[in-house]
C-alpha positions in Angstrom: 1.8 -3.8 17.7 2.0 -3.8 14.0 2.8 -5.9 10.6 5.8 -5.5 8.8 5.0 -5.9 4.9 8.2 -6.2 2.6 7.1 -4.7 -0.6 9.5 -5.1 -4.2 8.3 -2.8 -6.3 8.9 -2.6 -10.6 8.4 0.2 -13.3 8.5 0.4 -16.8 8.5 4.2 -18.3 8.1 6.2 -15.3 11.5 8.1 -15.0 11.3 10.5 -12.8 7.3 10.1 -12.5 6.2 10.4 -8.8 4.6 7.9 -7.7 3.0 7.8 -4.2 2.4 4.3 -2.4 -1.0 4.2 0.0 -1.9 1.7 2.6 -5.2 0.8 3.9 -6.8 -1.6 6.1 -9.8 -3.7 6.4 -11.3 -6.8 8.0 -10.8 -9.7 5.7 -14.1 -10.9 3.3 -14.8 -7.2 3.3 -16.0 -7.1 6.8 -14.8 -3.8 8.9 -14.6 -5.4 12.1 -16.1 -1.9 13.7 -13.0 0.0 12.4 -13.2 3.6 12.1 -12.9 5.7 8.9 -9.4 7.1 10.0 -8.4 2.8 9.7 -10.5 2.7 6.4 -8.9 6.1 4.8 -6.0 5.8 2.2 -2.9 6.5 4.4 0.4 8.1 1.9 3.3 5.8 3.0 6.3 6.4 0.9 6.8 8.7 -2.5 9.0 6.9 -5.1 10.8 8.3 -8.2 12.1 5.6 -10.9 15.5 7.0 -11.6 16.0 4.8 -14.7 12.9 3.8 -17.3 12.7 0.3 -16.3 13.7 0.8 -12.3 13.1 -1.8 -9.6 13.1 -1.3 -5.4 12.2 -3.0 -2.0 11.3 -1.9 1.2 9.7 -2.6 4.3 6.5 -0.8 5.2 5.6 -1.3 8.8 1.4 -1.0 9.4 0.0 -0.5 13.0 -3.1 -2.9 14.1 -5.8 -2.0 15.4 -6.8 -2.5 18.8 -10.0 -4.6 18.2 -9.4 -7.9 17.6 -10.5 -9.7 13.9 -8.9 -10.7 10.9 -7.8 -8.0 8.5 -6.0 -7.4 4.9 -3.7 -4.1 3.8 -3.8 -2.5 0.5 -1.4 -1.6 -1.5 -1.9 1.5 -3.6 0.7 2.9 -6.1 -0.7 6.1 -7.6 1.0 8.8 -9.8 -0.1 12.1 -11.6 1.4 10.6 -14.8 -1.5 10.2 -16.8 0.8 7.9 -18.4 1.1 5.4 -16.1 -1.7 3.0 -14.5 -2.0 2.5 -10.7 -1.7 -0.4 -9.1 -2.9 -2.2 -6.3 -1.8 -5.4 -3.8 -3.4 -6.6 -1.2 -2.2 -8.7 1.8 -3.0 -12.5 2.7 -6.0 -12.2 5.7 -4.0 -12.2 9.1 -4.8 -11.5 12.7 
């Protein structure tokens, strides 16, 4: 069992600047829901490179659940050794 989250993502001067995307997962309002730390650790998902400097992309990011039952929320991360460049983060609509 899983969620399937279908992510666009856009960038503006980061040409050939890595950038790494990260998921995590938590129980929605901040509550944990009894999940462990591996479910609460920053997990890499995908590592992006803008080709041109402003560069735009999709794709489908598929997140397992966990077995104990709650409400939870994914996080988005997009990080990048560019000093350059911010980070960004997204977070899901609670679901269950």
């Amino acid at each position: 069992m899983g969620v399937v989250i279908n992510v666009r993502m856009g960038f503006v001067n980061a040409r050939d600047a890595p950038v790494w995307i990260y998921w995590e997962m938590a129980g929605a309002g901040g509550k944990t829901n009894s999940l462990s730390d591996d479910w609460l650790a920053s997990i890499p998902a995908y590592l992006l490179h803008a080709t041109e400097d402003v560069d735009s992309g999709s794709f489908n990011l598929w997140v397992p659940l966990p077995k104990e039952k709650g409400d939870y929320v994914v996080s988005l991360y997009a990080r990048t050794t560019n000093d350059g460049l911010p980070e960004d983060s997204i977070s899901t609509s609670s679901f269950h």
